[in-house]
SENU-911271 format. One line per field, with one value per residue (C-alpha): residue number from 0; x, y, z. Coordinates in steps of 0.5 Angstrom, whole numbers, plus 500, padded with zeros to 3 digits. Example, Ala and Ser with C-alpha at 12.3 -4.5 7.8 and 13.67 -1.06 7.14 Angstrom:
<nodes>
nuza = c(0 / 1)
X = c(525 / 527)
Y = c(491 / 498)
Z = c(516 / 514)
</nodes>
This chain:
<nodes>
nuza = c(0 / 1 / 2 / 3 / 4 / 5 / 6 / 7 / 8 / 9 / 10 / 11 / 12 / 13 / 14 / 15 / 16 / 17 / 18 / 19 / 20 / 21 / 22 / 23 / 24 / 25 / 26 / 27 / 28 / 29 / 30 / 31 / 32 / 33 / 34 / 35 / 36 / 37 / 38 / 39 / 40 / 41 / 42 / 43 / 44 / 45 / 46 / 47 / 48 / 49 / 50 / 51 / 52 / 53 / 54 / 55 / 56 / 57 / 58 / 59 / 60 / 61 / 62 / 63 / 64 / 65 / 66 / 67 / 68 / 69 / 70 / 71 / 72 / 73 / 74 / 75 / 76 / 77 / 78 / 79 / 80 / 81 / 82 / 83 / 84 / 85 / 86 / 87 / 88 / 89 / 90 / 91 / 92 / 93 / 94 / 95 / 96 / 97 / 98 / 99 / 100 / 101 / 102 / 103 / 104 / 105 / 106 / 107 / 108 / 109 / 110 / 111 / 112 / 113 / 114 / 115 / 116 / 117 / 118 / 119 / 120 / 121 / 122 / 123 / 124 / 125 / 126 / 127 / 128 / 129 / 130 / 131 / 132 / 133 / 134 / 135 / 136 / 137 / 138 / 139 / 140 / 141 / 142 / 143 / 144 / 145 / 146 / 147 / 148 / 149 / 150 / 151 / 152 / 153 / 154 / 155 / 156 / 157 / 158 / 159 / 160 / 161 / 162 / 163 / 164 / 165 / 166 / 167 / 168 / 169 / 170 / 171 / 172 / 173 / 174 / 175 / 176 / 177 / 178 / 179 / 180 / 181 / 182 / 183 / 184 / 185 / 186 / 187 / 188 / 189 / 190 / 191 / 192 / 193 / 194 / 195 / 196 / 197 / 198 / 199 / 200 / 201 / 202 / 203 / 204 / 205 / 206 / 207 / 208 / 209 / 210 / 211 / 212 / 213 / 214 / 215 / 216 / 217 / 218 / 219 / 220 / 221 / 222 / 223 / 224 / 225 / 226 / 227 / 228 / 229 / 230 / 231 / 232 / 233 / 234 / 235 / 236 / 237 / 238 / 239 / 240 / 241 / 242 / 243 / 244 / 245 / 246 / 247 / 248 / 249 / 250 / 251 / 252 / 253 / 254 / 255 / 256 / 257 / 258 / 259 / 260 / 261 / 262 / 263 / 264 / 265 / 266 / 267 / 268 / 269 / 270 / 271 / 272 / 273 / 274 / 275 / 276 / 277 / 278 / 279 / 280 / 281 / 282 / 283 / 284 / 285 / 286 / 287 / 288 / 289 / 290 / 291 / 292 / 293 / 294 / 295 / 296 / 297 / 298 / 299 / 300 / 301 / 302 / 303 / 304 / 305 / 306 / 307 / 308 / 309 / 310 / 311 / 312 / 313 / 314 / 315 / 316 / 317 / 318 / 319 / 320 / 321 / 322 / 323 / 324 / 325 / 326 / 327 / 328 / 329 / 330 / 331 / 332 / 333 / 334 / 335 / 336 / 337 / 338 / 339 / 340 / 341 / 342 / 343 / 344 / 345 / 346 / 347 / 348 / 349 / 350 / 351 / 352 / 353 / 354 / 355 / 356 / 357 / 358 / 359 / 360 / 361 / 362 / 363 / 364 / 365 / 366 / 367 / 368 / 369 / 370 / 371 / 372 / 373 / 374 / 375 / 376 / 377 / 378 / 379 / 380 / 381 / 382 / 383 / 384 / 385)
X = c(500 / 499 / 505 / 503 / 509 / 509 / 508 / 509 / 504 / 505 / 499 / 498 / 499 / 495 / 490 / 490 / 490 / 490 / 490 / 498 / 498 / 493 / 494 / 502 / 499 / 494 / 501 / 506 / 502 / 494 / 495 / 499 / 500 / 500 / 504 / 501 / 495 / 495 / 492 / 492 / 489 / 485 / 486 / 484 / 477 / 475 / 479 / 474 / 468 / 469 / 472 / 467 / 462 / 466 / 464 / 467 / 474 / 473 / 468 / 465 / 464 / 469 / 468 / 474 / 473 / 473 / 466 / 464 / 467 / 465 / 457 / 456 / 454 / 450 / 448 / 454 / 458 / 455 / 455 / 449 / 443 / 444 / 445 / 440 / 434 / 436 / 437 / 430 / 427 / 429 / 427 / 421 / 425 / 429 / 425 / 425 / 417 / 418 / 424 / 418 / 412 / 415 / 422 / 422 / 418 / 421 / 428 / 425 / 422 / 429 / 433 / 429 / 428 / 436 / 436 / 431 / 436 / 441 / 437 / 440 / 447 / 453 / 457 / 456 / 461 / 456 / 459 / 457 / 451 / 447 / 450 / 450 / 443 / 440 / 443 / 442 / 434 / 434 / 437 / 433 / 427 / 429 / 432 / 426 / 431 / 426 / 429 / 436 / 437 / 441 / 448 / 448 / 446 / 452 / 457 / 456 / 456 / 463 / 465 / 463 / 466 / 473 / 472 / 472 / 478 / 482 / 486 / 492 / 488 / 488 / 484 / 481 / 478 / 476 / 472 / 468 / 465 / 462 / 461 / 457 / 453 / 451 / 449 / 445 / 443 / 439 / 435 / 433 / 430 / 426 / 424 / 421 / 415 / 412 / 414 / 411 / 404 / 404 / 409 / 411 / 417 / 423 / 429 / 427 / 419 / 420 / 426 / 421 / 415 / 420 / 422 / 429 / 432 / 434 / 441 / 441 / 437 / 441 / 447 / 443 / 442 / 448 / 451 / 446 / 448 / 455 / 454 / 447 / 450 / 457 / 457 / 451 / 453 / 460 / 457 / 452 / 458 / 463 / 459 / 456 / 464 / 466 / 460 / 462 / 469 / 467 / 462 / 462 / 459 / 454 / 452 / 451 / 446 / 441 / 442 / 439 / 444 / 446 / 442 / 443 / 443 / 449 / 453 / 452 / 454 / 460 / 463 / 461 / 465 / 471 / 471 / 469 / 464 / 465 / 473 / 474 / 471 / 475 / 474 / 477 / 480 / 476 / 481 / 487 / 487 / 491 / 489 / 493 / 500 / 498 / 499 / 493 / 493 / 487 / 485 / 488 / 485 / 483 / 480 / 476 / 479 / 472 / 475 / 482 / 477 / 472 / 479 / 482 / 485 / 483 / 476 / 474 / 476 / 479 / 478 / 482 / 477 / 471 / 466 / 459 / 459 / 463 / 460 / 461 / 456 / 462 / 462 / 463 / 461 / 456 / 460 / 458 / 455 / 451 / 453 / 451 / 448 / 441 / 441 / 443 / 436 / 435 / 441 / 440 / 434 / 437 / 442 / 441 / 433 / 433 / 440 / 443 / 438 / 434 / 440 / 442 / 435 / 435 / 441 / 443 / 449 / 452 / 460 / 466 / 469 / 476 / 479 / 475 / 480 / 478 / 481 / 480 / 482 / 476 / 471 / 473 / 470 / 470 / 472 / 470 / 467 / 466 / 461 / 458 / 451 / 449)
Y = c(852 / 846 / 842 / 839 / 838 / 845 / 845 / 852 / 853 / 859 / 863 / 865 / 859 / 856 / 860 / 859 / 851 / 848 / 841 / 839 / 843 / 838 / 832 / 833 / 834 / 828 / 824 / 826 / 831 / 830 / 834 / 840 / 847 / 852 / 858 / 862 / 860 / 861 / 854 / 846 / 843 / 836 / 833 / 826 / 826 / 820 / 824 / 831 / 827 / 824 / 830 / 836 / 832 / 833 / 839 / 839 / 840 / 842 / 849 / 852 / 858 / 863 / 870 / 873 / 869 / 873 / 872 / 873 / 880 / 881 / 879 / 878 / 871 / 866 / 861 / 858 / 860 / 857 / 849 / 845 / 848 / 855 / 852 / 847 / 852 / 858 / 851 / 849 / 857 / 857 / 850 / 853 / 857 / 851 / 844 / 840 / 841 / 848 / 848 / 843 / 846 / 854 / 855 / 851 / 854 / 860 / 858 / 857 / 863 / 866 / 861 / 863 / 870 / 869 / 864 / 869 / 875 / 871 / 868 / 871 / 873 / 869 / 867 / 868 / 867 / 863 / 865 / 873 / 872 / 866 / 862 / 869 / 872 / 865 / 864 / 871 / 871 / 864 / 867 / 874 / 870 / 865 / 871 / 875 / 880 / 882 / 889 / 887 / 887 / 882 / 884 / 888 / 881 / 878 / 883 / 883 / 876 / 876 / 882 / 878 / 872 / 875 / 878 / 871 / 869 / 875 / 871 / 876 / 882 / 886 / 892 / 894 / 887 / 888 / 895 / 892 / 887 / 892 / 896 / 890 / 888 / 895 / 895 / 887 / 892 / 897 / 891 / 888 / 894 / 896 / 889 / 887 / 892 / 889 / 882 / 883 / 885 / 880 / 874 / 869 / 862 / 867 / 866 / 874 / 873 / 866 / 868 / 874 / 870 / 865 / 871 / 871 / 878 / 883 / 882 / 874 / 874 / 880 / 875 / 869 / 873 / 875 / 868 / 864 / 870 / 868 / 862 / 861 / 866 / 865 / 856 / 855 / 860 / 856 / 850 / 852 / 855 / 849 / 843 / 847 / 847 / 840 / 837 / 841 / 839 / 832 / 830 / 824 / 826 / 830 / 826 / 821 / 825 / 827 / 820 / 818 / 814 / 818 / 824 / 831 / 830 / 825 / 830 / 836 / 831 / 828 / 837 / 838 / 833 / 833 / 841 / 842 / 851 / 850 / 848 / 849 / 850 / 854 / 851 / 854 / 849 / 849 / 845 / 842 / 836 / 829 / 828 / 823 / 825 / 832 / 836 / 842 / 848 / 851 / 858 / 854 / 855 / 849 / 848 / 842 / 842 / 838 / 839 / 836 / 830 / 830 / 828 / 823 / 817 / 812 / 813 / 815 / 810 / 816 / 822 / 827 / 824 / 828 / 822 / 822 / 814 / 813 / 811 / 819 / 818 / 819 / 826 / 832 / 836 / 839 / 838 / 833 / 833 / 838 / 844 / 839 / 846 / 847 / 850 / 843 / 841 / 848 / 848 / 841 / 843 / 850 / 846 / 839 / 840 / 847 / 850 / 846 / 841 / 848 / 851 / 845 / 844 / 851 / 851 / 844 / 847 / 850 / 849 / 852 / 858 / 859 / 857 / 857 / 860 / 858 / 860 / 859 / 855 / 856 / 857 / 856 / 856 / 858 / 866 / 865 / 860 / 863 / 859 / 858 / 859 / 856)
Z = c(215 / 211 / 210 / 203 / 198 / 194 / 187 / 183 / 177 / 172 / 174 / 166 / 164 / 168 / 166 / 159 / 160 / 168 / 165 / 164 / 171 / 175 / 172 / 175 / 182 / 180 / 180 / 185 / 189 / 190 / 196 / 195 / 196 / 191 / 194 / 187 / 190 / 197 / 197 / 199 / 192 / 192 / 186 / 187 / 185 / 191 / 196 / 193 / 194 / 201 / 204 / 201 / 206 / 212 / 213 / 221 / 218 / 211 / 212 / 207 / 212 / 210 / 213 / 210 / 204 / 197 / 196 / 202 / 202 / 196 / 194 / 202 / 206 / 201 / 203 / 200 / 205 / 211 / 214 / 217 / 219 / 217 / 209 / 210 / 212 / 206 / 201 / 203 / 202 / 195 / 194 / 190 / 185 / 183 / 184 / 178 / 178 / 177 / 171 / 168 / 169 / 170 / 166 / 161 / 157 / 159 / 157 / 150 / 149 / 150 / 146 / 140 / 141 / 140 / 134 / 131 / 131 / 129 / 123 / 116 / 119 / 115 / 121 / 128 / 135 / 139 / 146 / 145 / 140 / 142 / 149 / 153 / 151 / 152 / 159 / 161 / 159 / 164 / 169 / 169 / 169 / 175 / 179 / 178 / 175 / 169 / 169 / 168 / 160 / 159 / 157 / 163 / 167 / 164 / 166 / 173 / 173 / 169 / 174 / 180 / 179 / 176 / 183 / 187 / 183 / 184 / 189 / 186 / 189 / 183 / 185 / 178 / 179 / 186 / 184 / 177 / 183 / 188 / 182 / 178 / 186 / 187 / 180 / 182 / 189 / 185 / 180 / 186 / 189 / 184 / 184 / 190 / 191 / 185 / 187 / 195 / 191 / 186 / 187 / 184 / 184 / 183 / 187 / 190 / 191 / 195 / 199 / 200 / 202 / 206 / 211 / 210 / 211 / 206 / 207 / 206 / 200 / 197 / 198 / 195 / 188 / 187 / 188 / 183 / 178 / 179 / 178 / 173 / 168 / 165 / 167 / 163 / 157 / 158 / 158 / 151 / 147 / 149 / 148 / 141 / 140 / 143 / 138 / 132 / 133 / 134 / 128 / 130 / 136 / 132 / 128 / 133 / 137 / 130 / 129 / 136 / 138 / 145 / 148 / 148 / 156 / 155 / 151 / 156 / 162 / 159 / 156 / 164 / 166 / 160 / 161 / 169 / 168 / 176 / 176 / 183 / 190 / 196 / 203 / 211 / 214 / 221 / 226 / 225 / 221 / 218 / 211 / 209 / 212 / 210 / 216 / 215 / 220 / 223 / 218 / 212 / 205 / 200 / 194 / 192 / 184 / 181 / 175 / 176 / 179 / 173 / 169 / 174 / 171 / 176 / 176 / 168 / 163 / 157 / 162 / 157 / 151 / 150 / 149 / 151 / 150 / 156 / 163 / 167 / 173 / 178 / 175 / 180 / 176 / 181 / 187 / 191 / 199 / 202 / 197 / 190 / 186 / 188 / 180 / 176 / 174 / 171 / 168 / 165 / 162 / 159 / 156 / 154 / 153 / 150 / 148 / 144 / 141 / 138 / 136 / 131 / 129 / 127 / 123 / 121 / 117 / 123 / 122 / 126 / 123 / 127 / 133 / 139 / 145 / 152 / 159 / 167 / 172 / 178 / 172 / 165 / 158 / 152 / 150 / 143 / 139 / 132 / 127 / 121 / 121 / 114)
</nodes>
């Protein structure tokens, strides 16, 4: 076991707000073990940077892991060629020729079918009514899960997700995910029959025409839906919110004077969607006079290093003018998220700019509420619409 300084946390309150929590840890105890947790946590963000490339200690394979358990071994869960030859097989699915050429569009389809519902309401909450449905409808056609409505793409990311944080072991949490990766099992099914007669760039199709077994393509759906639903839908919503909550920030975009990549780039950073990344430590290991054991459990904490004094010149200030290129928002090494050009253009091409262009009145209506640690965004955001 990790010999790392202990640090306790409050797990509700860290849930609520992790940040006071991981700047204490950046301070005293970049390397700590967190017995709430079970886990060593990294929270420098040069020691996250330089250490998640070493994969010969810090493994992403994790049999017993609570995603693998649960959604299977994705391509996620596993190190060297094996990661490299499923990361290439999806390629097709999301190069940024594709994102240009195929989703986009797509992408704006779905935000204005959502902008057109929302057209004659007085107020609105923009993570149950806007930012999810957009989200979803992205993800349903890059998936090829066209048969899944979208609320139910939504509630099994959710679900699956609250599973692979449900480090307390609650078992209601554990049976709504194999509830939520039967469900996911069943869409990908019905699908696959006309994706074999007619297929196309989605992640089921090319992982069919790549010749990847059933087993590893199942895992590396439910894995992008894990990932490519609730971190977008986060990701719009709060950076809507940060602009609303920020007009000088706001006015500053429709003037021209910084882009709407700066303001998701720098929400991404100041509220990391993906706060934190597991690993196994496969041998014994001397991280800077830690001690970590063989079998160990540690946690890349991207978004205590998205906030690291020493790297970031305001790094608790929302401000998209500020250099924010040392970002881990996307991870960093092998495992950089194959789904970032996606998600760039979902949200700084598409999501947001139509969402201020179609209502230019658009103001806060309330508090937005916000939660998580592993993964974290806004519960709520409600609005007024104009």
């Amino acid at each position: 076991m990790s010999d790392a300084p202990v640090f306790e946390i409050d797990p509700p309150a860290f849930w609520r707000d992790p940040y006071p929590d991981l700047k204490r840890m950046r301070a005293s105890a970049p390397v700590a073990f967190v017995p709430q947790l079970g886990a060593t946590l990294i929270t420098r963000r040069d020691a996250i940077f330089e250490n998640e490339k070493r994969v010969e200690v810090f493994s992403s394979s994790q049999p017993e892991g609570l995603m693998t358990l649960l959604m299977g071994e994705n391509m996620m869960r596993k190190d060297g060629d094996a990661h490299m030859a499923e990361r290439r097989a999806i390629f097709p699915t999301v190069s940024p020729r594709t994102v240009r050429d195929v989703w986009k569009a797509q992408f704006q389809a779905g935000a204005a079918r959502a902008l057109d519902r929302l057209a004659g309401h007085a107020q609105a909450d923009l993570v149950r009514d806007y930012a999810m449905e957009v989200s979803a409808e992205a993800l349903k056609a890059m998936t090829g899960l066209t048969n899944m409505a979208w609320p139910e793409m939504d509630r099994v990311s959710q679900g699956m997700i609250d599973g692979c944080a449900n480090y307390a072991g609650d078992p209601e949490v554990e049976a709504r995910c194999h509830e939520c990766t039967a469900s996911i099992d069943r869409h990908i099914t019905d699908r696959m029959a006309t994706l074999a007669d007619a297929p196309d760039q989605s992640l089921i199709s090319v992982q069919m025409q790549a010749g990847l077994p059933q087993a590893q393509m199942r895992a590396n759906v439910k894995l992008a839906i894990s990932g490519g639903q609730n971190e977008p839908r986060d990701a719009i919503a709060g950076a809507a919110w940060a602009l609303l909550a920020h007009p000088e920030w706001l006015e500053a975009v429709r003037a021209g004077d910084i882009t709407w990549l700066q303001v998701f780039e720098e929400y991404a950073r100041w509220i990391s969607p993906i706060g934190m990344s597991p690993r196994r430590i496969a041998r014994d290991h001397d991280l800077d006079g830690v001690w970590l054991q063989a079998g160990d459990r540690l946690f890349f904490m991207f978004g205590s290093g998205n906030r690291d004094e020493a790297v970031f010149a305001r790094p608790d200030v929302f401000d998209p003018t500020q250099d924010c290129s040392a970002a881990i928002s996307f991870g960093a090494g092998p495992h950089f998220c194959a789904g970032a050009w996606a998600s760039r253009c979902l949200i700084a091409e598409v999501a947001l700019p139509m969402l201020f262009e179609r209502f230019p009145k658009l103001a806060l209506a309330g508090e937005a509420l916000f939660g998580g640690w592993a993964f974290r965004g806004p519960l709520s955001v409600p609005v007024r619409l104009g």
